[in-house]
N, C-alpha and C positions, 0 to 999 in steps of 0.2 A: 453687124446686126443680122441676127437669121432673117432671110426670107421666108422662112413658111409664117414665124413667131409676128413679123410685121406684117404681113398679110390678114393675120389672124386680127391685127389690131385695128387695122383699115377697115377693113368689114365691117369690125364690132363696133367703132368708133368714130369713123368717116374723118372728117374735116377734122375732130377734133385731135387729131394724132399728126405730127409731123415732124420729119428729117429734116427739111431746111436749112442749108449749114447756116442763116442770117439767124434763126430761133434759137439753134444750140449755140450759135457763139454768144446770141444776149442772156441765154439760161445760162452761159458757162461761168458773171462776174454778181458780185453783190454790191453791196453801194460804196466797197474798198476797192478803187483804182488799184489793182495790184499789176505791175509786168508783166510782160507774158512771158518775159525769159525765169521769173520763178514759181509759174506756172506748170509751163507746157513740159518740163524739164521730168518733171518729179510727179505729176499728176495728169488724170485722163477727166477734166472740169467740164469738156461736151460732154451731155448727155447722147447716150447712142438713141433714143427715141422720148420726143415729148408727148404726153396727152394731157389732155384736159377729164376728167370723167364729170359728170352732173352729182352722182350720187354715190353715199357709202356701197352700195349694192355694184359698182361699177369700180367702185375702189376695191375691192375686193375680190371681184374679177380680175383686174388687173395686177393684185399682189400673185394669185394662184394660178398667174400666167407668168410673170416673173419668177415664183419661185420654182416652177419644173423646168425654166430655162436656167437657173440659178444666175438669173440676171441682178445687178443690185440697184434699188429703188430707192431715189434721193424724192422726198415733199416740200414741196415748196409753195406759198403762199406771196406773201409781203416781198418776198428777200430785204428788208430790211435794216439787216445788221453788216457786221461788216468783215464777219471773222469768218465766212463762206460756210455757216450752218446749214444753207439752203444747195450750195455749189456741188457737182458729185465732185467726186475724189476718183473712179473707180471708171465712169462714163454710165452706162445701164441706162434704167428708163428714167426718168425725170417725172413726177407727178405734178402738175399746177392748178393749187387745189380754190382758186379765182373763183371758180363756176359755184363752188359749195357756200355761198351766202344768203345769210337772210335769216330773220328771228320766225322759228317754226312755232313758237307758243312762247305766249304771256298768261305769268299765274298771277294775276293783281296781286289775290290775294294771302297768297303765302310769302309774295315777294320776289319769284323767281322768274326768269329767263330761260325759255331753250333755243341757241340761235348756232346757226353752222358757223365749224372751223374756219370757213375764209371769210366771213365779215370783217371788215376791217371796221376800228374801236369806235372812230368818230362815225360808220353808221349807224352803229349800234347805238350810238349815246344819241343822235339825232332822232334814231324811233324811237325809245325809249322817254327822250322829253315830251314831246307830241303827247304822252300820254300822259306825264305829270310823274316819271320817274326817270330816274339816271344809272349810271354803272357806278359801283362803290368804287373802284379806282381804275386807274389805265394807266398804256405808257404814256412817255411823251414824244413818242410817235406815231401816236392814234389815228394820223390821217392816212398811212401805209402801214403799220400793223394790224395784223390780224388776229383774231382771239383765238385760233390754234397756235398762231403761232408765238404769241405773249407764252401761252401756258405754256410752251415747247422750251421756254426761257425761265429765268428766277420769277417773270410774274411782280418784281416791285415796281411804285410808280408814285403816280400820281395819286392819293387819294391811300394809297399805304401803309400812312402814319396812322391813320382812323381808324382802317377796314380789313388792315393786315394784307399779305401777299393772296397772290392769286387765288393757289391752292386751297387757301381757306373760306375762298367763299363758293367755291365749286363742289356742287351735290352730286353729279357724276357727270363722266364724259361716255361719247359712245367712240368705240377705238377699232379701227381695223389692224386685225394682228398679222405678223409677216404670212402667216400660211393662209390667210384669206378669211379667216372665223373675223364676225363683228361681234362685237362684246362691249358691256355696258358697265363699266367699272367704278366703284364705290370706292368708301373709305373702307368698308370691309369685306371688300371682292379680293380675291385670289386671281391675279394679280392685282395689286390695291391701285387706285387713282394716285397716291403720293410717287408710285414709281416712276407712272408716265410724266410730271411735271418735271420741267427744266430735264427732260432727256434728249432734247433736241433734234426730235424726229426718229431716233435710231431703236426704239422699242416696237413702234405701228405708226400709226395715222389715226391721230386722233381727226373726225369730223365732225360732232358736235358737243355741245357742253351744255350742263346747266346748271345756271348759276345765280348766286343772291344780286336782291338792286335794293335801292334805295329808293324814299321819295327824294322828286328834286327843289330843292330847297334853297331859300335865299344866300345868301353867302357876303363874307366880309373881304375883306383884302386889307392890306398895310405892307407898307415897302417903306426899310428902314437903311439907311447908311452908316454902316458900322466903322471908324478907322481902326480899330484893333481887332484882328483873327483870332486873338484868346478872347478877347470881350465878346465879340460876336456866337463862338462857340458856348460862353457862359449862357447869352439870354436865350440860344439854341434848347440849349440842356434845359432853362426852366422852364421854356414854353412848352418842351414835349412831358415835363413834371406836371405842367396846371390838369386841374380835374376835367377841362372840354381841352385837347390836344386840337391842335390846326387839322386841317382836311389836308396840307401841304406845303410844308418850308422847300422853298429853292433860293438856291447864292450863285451869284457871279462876283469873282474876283476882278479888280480895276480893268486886267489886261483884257478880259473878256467885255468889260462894259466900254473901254475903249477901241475897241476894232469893232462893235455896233454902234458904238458914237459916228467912227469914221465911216460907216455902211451908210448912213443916215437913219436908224431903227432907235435910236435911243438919245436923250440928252448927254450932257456934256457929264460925264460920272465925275461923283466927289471923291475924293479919295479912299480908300478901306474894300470893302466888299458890303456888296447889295444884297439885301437880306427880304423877301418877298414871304410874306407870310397869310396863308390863306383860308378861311372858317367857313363851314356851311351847315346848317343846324335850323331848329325850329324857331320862332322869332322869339322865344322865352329863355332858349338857347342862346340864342344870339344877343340879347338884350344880356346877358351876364357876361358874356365873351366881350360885348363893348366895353363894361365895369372893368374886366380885367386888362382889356388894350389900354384904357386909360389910365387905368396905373401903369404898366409898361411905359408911355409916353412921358409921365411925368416922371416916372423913374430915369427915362432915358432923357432929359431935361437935365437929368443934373450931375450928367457926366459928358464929360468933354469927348467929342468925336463921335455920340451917335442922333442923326439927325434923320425925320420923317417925311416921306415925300409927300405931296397934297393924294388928296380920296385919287382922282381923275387920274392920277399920274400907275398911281396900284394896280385900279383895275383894270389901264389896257398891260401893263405889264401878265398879269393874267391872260386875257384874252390871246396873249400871244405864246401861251405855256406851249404851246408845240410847237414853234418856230424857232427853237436854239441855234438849230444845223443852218439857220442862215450866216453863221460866219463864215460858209464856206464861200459864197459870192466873194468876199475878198479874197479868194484863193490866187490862183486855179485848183490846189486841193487842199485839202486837209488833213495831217494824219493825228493821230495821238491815244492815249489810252483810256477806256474806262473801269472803275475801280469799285470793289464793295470796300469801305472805308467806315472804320468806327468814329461814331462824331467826336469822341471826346480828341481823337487823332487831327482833326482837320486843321487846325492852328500850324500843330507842326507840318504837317503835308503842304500846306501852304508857302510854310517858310524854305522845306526844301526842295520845293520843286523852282521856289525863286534860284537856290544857290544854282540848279542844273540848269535855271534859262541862262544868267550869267555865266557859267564855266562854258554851254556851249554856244555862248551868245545867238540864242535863239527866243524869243517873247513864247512864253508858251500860257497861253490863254486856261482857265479852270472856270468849269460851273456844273449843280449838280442838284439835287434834290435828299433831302433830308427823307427815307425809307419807312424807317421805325423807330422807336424808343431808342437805338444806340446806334444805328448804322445809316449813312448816306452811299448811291450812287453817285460816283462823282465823276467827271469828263475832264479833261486836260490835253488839251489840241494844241498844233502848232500850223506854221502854213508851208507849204509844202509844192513842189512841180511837176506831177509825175511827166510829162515832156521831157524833161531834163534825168533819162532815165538812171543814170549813174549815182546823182546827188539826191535822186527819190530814192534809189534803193538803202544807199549811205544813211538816210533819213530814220530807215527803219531801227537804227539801233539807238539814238531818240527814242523810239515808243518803246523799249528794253526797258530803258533808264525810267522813265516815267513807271513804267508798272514794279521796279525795282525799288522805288521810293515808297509806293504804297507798301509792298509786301515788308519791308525794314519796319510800318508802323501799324502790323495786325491786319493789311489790306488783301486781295486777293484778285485776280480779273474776274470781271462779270460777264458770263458766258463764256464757253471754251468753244466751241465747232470746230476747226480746223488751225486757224493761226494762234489759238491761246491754249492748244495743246503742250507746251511746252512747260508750264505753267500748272500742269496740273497736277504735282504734288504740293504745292504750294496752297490748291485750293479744298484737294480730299487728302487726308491722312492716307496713310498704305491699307488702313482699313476697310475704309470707304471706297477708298478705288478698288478692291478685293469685292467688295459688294457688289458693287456699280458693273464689273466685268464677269459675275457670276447672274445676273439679272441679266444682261446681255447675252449670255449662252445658253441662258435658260429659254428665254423667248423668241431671241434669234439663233437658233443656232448654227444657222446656215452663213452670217455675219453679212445680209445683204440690205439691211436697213439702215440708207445712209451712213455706208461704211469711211472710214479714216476719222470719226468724229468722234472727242465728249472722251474714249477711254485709255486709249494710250496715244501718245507720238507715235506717225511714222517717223522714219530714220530721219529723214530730209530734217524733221525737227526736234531730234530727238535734244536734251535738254541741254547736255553740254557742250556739243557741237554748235548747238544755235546759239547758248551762253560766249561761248569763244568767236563766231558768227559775226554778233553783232556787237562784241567789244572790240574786234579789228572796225567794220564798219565806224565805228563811231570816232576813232584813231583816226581814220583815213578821212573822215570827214571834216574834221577840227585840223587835218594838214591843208586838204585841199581850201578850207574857207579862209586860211591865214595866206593862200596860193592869190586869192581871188586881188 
């Protein structure tokens, strides 16, 4: 780290800047326990200096002092996810953009929202009721995501199926660019808002956004028990046909509803997959959305294996939409994949992610949320020790498998940053990756915005090595558990 460049930061930023190896080493992981022997090996994950700034004005200070140092600058808010989007690769400065919160203006009347990049979702949607409106959707990790950082991702969620992905309800962002300019970018700005979304940090910094709300409005709920994955996908498919579309379908498969059985979070599941279906609407609205549940229920009356849980049982199932990741308390870890997934695919994903738990005699847990009119996020976890360094790292060719099942049925991973780099002609055609790295050299072209992310593999994971990687790993892993 230079000493004149840290000096400069001290001064400018006081407290807010620090070396601490305790900061850089908790800046250095995301919420994926990875090893540090496939870590430290291959990549520089400390940031060589953290700050905090307050404002765009301060973030942009700080890019046009990184960039005459050709330092490279990792943002990070939430950290989140678990593919080390937020992590450097490189060391440099680390931004943690915490301090940037809080809704700067409410337009009642047009409907919009301007609130900073680090708010995280569930504050937002707690100011927002207060006032008698809501966020049109979110993740469903709204109590540590943040709304830079959703948009820094695909943006589907909760609320998706209704209101469409992020980007589409975003009237502009304001974005700090790597050379220190703040710019204010539209659907028809040069460079457009559609670029910066799901870029994953490595175009600028985005720090505020504004964006459509909703009024907040009463809501239904219905939790159905489906015993067939094709049946269940069928009444999937019409309810995202009916003329008022849910506000939110999410499923848990058995294995997922019984390792929350065994946590003590859930009753004793019926057999099939849990089908959570959720409405929000005008009471005129909703008075026909009741007309059409009841035909669904009578429908669903006079077929064998699907069966309704009481009102009570629904809507804490709702109330609990951001708490999936509690399976990990059964752990000690969890790993596994998550997937964009075509609904009409999900029957068979189901069926053969059974065949891999069996072949590697491992339970591998699935739950997920229905997006849009054709496509779910979907999760498929298993449990895991990273203590047991060797059978955690072995583990990892498991989450291979898992995301190889999707991609055989139209599937893709959802977010790349660093570990799904591998992955990613799988997810852009050569076209699009041709874009994707020509927009990258245009605006960075220094490559110092959260660099090793989103456009190619480094070596360590380049595609076929890592393919060959983790098909010895999974060999070795299937000797050692017939060992045990």
């Amino acid at each position: 780290m230079d000493k004149t460049l840290l000096t400069t930061l001290t001064e400018r930023f006081g407290k807010r800047v620090t070396t601490s190896p305790l900061d850089r080493e908790l800046y250095s992981r995301d919420l994926a326990p990875v090893p540090d022997v496939l870590v430290k090996p291959l990549f520089q994950a400390k940031a060589d200096v953290i700050v905090r700034p307050r404002s765009s004005q301060e973030i942009a200070e700080l890019m046009r002092l990184a960039s005459s140092a050709s330092m490279p600058v990792t943002p990070r808010a939430g950290g989140s996810t678990v593919f080390f989007n937020s992590v450097p690769t490189r060391g440099g400065m680390l931004i943690d953009l915490g301090l940037l919160a809080g809704v700067v203006a409410l337009d009642e009347a047009n409907m919009l929202v301007t609130v900073r990049a680090g708010t995280t979702w569930e504050d937002l949607e707690k100011n927002l009721n207060v006032r008698g409106f809501a966020c049109k959707s979110m993740p469903s990790s709204a109590p540590a995501a943040t709304v830079g950082g959703w948009f820094a991702m695909m943006g589907y969620g909760i609320g998706s199926i209704k209101y469409g992905d992020l980007l589409s309800q975003i009237r502009e962002a304001e974005v700090v660019m790597p050379d220190g300019e703040i710019r204010t970018v539209t659907a028809d700005s040069t460079p457009p808002l559609s670029w910066f979304a799901a870029s994953e940090g490595t175009l600028g910094i985005v720090t505020a956004l504004k964006m459509e709300i909703r009024k907040d409005r009463p809501m239904r709920h219905v939790l159905m028990h489906i015993a067939d994955s094709k049946q269940a996908v069928r009444i999937m498919q019409d309810l995202l046909a009916a003329p008022s579309p849910p506000y939110n379908l999410h499923f848990s498969d058995p294995h997922a509803l019984a390792a929350m059985h065994a946590l003590g979070y859930a009753p004793k599941p019926e057999h099939g997959l849990h089908l959570l279906v959720d409405y929000e609407g005008t009471e005129t609205e909703l008075r026909e959305i009741d007309t059409h549940l009841a035909t669904l229920r009578n429908a669903g009356q006079k077929h064998a294996g699907v069966s309704f849980a009481p009102a009570g049982e629904a809507e804490a199932e709702w109330q609990q939409r951001f708490s999936s990741l509690r399976l990990k308390r059964g752990g000690p870890s969890l790993l596994g994949g998550e997937l964009w997934l075509p609904v009409k695919r999900l029957a068979d994903y189901l069926a053969n992610i059974e065949t891999v738990a069996r072949r590697h005699a491992t339970p591998l847990m699935t739950y997920g949320h229905v997006v849009s009119a054709t496509h779910a996020t979907v999760m498929t976890m298993f449990y895991a020790d990273e203590r047991q360094r060797l059978h955690y790292i072995l583990d990892l060719g498991l989450v291979k498998k898992i995301q190889d099942v999707g991609a055989r049925l139209g599937g893709t991973c959802y977010g790349v940053g660093l570990w799904n780099t591998p992955y990613l002609k799988r997810l852009h055609p050569a076209a699009a990756r041709k874009r994707l790295r020509r927009r990258k050299k245009e605006i960075d072209p220094l490559g110092l915005m959260n660099p090793g992310k989103l456009y190619a593999p480094p070596l360590a994971l380049n595609p076929y090595t890592f393919h060959l990687g983790m098909e010895a790993a999974l060999l070795a892993r299937r000797v050692l558990r017939k060992k045990r």
